[in-house]
N, C-alpha and C positions, 0 to 999 in steps of 0.2 A: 504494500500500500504506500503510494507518496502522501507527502506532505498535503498537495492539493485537494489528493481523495477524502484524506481525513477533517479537512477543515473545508470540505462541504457542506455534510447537514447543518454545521449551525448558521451557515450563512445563505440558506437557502431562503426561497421569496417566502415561503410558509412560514419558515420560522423566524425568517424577520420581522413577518405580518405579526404574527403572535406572539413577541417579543412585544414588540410596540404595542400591543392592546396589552399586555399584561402590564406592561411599565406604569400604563394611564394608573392603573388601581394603587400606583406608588406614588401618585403624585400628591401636595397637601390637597385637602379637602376644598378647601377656596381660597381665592385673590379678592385683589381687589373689582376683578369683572367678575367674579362669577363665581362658578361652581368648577373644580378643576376633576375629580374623581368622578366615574363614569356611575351613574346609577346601575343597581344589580342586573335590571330587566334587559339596558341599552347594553352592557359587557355581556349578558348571555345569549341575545339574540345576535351582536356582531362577530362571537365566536361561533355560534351555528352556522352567523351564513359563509364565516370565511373558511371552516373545515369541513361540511358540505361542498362547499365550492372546488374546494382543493381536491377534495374524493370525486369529483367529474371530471375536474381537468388534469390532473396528475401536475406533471413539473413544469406545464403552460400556464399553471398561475401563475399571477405575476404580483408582485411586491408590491403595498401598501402603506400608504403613511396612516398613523392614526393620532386622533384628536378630539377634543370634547365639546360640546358649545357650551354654553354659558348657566345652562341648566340640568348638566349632565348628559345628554347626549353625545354619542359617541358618530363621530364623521371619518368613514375609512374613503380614502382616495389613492385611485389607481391612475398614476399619467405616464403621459410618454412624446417627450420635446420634437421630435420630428415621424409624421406630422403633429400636430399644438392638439393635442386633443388630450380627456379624463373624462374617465367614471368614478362618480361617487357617491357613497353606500350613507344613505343617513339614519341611524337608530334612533327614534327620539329616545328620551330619556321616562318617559310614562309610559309606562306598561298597556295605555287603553290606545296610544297613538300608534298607525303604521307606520312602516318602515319603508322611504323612496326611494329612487334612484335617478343620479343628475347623471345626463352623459350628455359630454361639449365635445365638437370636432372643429376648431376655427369658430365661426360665427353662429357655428349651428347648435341648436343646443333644445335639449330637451329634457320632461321628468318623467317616470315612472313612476305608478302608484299599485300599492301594492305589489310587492316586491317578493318573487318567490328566489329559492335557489336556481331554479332553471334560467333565470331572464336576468339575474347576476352574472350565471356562468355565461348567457349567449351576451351579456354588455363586453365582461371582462375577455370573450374570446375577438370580441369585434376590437377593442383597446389593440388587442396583440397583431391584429391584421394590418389595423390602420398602417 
């Protein structure tokens, strides 16, 4: 095994994804804007959809940043500089709210309501084509 081989899994798009959402629940509790820790419902619902997601696409996921609003909801965003385009997963942080999805290509942009694993995987495989 080289060097390479073994310092793969941890620096794979998955478990950098979920690195980053598990950090969120390290963060203080709040700032001065807001709420900085993810509520329970928005952290369990964007670990289902993002290891779901990764069980359909295998190693064509792709790397995520994650981030919270101001209320505890959790905002995963998937981009990629050439072409200017992202998909991005919004949890709210209420358990009674759904869950959307924003995908921009340049000018073009749109949301998703109601949000399954499927229509994540088909956002996040269209990301990888662009």
């Amino acid at each position: 095994m080289t060097v390479a081989q073994s310092a793969k899994p941890s620096s794979s798009n998955i478990a950098v994804t979920l690195k980053r959402l598990i950090d969120l629940l390290e963060e203080d509790e709040t700032d001065e804007y807001g709420i900085l820790q993810p509520s329970q419902s928005a952290f369990k619902l964007a670990m289902r959809f993002v290891v779901e997601a990764y069980e359909a696409m295998g190693d064509s996921f792709p790397r995520a940043s994650a981030s919270t609003d101001e209320k505890g909801g959790i905002r995963l965003t998937w981009s990629k500089l050439e072409p200017e385009c992202e998909v991005r997963l919004v949890c709210p942080a209420d358990a009674e709210q759904q869950a959307y999805l924003y995908h921009e290509l340049g000018d073009t942009y749109a949301v998703e309501q109601n949000v399954t694993t499927s229509i994540l995987v088909q956002w996040l495989e269209w990301l990888n084509q662009a």
